[in-house]
N, C-alpha and C positions, 0 to 999 in steps of 0.2 A: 349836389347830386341827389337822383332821387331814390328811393329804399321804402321799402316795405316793413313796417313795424307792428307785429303783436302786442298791442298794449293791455288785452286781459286775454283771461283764456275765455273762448267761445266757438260762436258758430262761424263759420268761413269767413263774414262780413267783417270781423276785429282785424282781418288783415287790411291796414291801411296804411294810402302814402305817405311820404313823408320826406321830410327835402334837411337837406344838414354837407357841412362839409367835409369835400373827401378826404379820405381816411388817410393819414400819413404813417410809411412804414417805421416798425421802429425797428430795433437790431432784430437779426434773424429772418425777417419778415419782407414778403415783396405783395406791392398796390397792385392789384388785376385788374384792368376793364372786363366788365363781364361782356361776354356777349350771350351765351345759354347758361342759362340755370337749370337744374335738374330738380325735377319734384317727386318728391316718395310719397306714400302712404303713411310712411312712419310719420312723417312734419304736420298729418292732420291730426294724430293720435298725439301729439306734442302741443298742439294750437289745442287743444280743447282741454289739453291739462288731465290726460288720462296716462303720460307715459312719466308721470315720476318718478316711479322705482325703479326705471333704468337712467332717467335723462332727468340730471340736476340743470333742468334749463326754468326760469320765471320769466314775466309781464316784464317789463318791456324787451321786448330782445327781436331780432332782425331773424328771420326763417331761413333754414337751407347751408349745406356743407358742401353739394356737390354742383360744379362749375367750368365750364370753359371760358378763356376770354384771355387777353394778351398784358402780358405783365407793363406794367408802367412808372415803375419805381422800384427802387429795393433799399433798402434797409443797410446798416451796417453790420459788416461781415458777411454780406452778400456777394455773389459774382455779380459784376453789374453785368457781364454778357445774356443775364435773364434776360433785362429790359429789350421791350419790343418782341418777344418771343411770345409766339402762342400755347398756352398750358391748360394743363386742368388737373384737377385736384378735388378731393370728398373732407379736405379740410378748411375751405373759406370758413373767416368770422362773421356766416351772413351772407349766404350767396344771391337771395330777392333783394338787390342793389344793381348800379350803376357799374362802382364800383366797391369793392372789398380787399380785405387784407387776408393775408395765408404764410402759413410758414414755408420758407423757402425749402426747406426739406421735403416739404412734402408738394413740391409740383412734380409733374410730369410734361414732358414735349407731346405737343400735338403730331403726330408724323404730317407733313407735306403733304396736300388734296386730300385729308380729310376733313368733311365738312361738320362745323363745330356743333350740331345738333345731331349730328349719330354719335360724334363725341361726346357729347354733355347726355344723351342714353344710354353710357356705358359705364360711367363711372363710379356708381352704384352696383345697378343691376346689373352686369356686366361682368364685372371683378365679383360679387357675390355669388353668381352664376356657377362662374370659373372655379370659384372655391368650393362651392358645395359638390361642384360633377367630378375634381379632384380628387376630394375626400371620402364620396361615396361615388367612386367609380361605376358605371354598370359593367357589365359584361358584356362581350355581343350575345346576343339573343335572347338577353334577360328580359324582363317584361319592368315597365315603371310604368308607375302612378305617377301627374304630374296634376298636383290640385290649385286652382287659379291658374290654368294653365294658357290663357289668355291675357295676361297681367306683362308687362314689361320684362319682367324678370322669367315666368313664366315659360313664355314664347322663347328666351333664350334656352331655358333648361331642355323643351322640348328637344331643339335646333342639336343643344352637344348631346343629349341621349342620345339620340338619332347617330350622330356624328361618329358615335360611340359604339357603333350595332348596335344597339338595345331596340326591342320595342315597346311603344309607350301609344298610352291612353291617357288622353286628354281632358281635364276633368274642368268644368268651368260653367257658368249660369246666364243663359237668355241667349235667343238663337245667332244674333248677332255673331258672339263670341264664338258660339259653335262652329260654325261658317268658317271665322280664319280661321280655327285649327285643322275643321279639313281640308282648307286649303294647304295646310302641312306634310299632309299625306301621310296623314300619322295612323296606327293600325285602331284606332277606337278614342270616340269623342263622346263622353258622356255629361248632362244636366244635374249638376250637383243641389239644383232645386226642387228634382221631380225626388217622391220617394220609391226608394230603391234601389237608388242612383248605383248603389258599390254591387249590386250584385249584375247590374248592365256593365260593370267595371271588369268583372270575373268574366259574364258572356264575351266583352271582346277580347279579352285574354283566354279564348279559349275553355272555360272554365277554370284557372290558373290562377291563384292569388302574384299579384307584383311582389319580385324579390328586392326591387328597389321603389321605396316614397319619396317623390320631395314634395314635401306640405306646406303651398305658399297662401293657405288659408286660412288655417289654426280652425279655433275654436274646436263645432259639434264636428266639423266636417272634417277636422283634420282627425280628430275622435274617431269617427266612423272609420277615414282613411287607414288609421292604425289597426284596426279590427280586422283589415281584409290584406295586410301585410304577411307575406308569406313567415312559414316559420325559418327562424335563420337568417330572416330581410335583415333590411336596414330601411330606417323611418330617418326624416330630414325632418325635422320642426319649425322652418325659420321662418314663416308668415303667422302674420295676427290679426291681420283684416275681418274675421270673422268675429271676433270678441277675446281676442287672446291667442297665445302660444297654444298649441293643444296638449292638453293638459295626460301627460301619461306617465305612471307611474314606472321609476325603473324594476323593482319586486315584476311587476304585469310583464314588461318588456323581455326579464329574464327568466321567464315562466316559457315562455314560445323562441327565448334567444336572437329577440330581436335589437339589434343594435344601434341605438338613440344616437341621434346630433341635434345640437342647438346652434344657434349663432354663436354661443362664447367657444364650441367646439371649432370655428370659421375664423378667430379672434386673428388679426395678422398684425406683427410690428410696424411701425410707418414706414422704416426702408423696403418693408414687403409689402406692403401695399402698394405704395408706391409704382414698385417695379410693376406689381400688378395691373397697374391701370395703364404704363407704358405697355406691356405684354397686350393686353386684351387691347388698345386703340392701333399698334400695331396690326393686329390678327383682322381688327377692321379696315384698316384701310388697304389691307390684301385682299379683303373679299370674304374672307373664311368668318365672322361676324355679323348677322346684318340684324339690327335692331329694328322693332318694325317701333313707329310715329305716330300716334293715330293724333295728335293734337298740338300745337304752339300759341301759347298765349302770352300778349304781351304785359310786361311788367306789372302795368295797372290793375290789370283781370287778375293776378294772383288768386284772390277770392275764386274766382270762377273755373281756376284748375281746381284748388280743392274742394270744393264743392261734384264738380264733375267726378274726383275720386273715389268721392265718400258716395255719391251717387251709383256709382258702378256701372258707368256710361263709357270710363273710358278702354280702348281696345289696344292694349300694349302701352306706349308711353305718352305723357304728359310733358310740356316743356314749358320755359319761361323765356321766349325771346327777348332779349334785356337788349343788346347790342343794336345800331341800325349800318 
C-alpha cells in the first residue's frame, strides 16, 4: 500500500510516498480502507516540529487522525459485523495511507447516502465546532465574534451561531474569504489584515462589544479579539494559526469577568467522542450540517494541501481523496 511518511520535520516537501505492507489488525483493533482523509492545520504545526509541547509525535511517523473509509479486517475481540461497514473516526494510526489501523472503540458508522468527503470534514471540525457552540452557548441576540471565520471549522461556528439566534461578525483575511461569509448572510464581515479591523468589528455590532468569541486564529489577533470582548463575555481560544494560542492572562480575564476556554476545557472521553462524531455526521446527513469543500487532493499531493494551508489559500476545507 501506499502512505505518506514524514521523515524529518520541514517544509511541506518532507511529506513523501512511500509503499510498505498493509497494516494487520492486532487485538482491539480494525484495518480501514481509506477512502478521505481529513487535513488540519494543526498536522502542519506537527510537520514542522513546532507542536511539541502538546504532540509527543517524531520523524518518521505517517500524518493524520481523522478518516473516513470502510473497515476491512478486525482484530481479536472485535465484532467482525464491523467488517465491510463504512466508518470514520479522529483516531487512525495514520490516516495519509491507503489503508490504516484504528481502535475499534473508537469508530463510528457512517449514516446511509452520506457522502464520505462531507464526512471526512466533519470529524474534526465538526465535533470541535459542536463542542465549543455547547460550551459557550450564545444566546439569541447576542452578538459573536468569529475570528478565521472562513476556515473549515470557522464556517461551521458561524452556521450554529446563527442556528442559535446570535448575531455574528465575521472576522477573516483577503476578499476571497470575505465574499463567502457574506454569502452567509451574516450581520458584519470584517479584514483582520487591515488596521482597525476590531473597531469595524464594534461598527457592525452597532457599537457593541461581542458577549461571545470564538478565536480560531490565536496569536495578535486573537489578542486584539480579547480586548473588544464585552465585559461578562466569554472568549474561546482554540486556534493557533496565527503564531499560537492567544496568549491571555487569567488575573486580565478576571479583572473585566471574562470567562476563558481552551481546548483542554473541549477535552471529551473516546466513548464521547465518539458518540460525537456519530451525532454531528448524523445532523449531516439530515441537512442541519453542511460543510463547505473548497479543495480534494489526491494522496500524492499531500505536500500541496499543506502548503495550500500554510498559504492561506484555502476557503473552508481541505481533503485528501485516498479511496478511488
Amino acid at each position: 500500500m501506499r502512505f505518506i511518511e514524514v521523515g524529518t520535520f520541514g517544509a511541506p516537501e518532507v511529506l513523501a510516498v512511500r509503499e510498505g505492507p498493509d497494516p494487520v489488525p492486532g487485538e482491539g483493533e480494525a484495518a480501514v480502507e481509506v477512502s478521505v482523509a481529513d487535513v488540519i492545520f494543526l498536522e502542519t504545526a506537527i510537520r514542522r516540529g513546532e507542536a511539541g509541547q502538546w504532540f509527543d509525535i517524531r520523524p518518521p511517523y505517517v500524518p493524520g487522525g481523522g478518516v473516513v473509509g470502510t473497515v476491512t479486517a478486525v482484530g481479536a475481540g472485535v465484532d467482525p459485523s464491523w467488517v465491510g461497514r463504512r466508518v470514520a473516526t479522529t483516531a487512525a494510526r495514520g490516516s495519509y495511507a491507503e489503508r490504516t489501523l484504528v481502535p475499534a472503540d473508537q469508530l463510528a458508522a457512517v449514516p446511509d447516502g452520506l457522502d464520505p468527503r462531507t464526512a471526512a470534514a466533519l470529524v474534526h471540525d465538526g465535533v470541535t465546532a459542536r463542542s465549543i457552540v455547547t460550551a459557550i452557548a450564545p444566546e439569541p441576540g447576542q452578538w459573536v465574534l468569529v475570528t478565521a471565520a472562513a476556515g473549515a471549522m470557522g464556517l461551521l461556528l458561524v452556521q450554529m451561531a446563527r442556528e442559535a439566534g446570535a448575531r455574528v461578525v465575521g472576522a477573516a483575511r483577503g476578499e476571497r474569504k470575505l465574499e463567502l461569509l457574506r454569502s452567509r448572510g451574516i450581520e458584519g464581515v470584517v479584514d483582520y489584515s487591515e488596521p482597525g479591523w476590531t473597531d469595524r468589528v464594534r461598527e457592525a455590532a452597532g457599537g457593541r462589544d461581542p458577549e461571545v468569541v470564538y478565536d480560531g486564529a490565536g496569536g495578535a489577533i486573537g489578542r486584539a479579539a480579547f480586548a473588544i470582548t464585552a465585559r461578562g463575555g466569554r472568549f474561546s481560544a482554540h486556534g493557533a494559526p496565527s503564531g499560537g494560542f492567544a496568549e491571555i492572562g487569567q488575573d486580565e480575564a478576571d479583572q473585566r469577568g471574562v470567562t476563558l476556554y481552551s481546548l483542554a476545557d473541549l477535552h471529551q472521553e473516546k466513548a464521547a467522542a465518539t458518540k460525537g462524531i456519530e451525532e454531528v455526521l448524523s445532523a449531516a446527513a439530515e441537512g442541519r450540517i453542511v460543510p463547505v469543500i473548497d479543495r480534494t487532493f489526491p494522496l500524492e499531493r499531500a505536500f500541496e494541501a499543506h502548503a495550500a494551508l500554510e498559504e492561506r489559500t484555502i476557503v473552508g476545507k481541505a481533503l485528501l481523496e485516498v479511496g478511488r
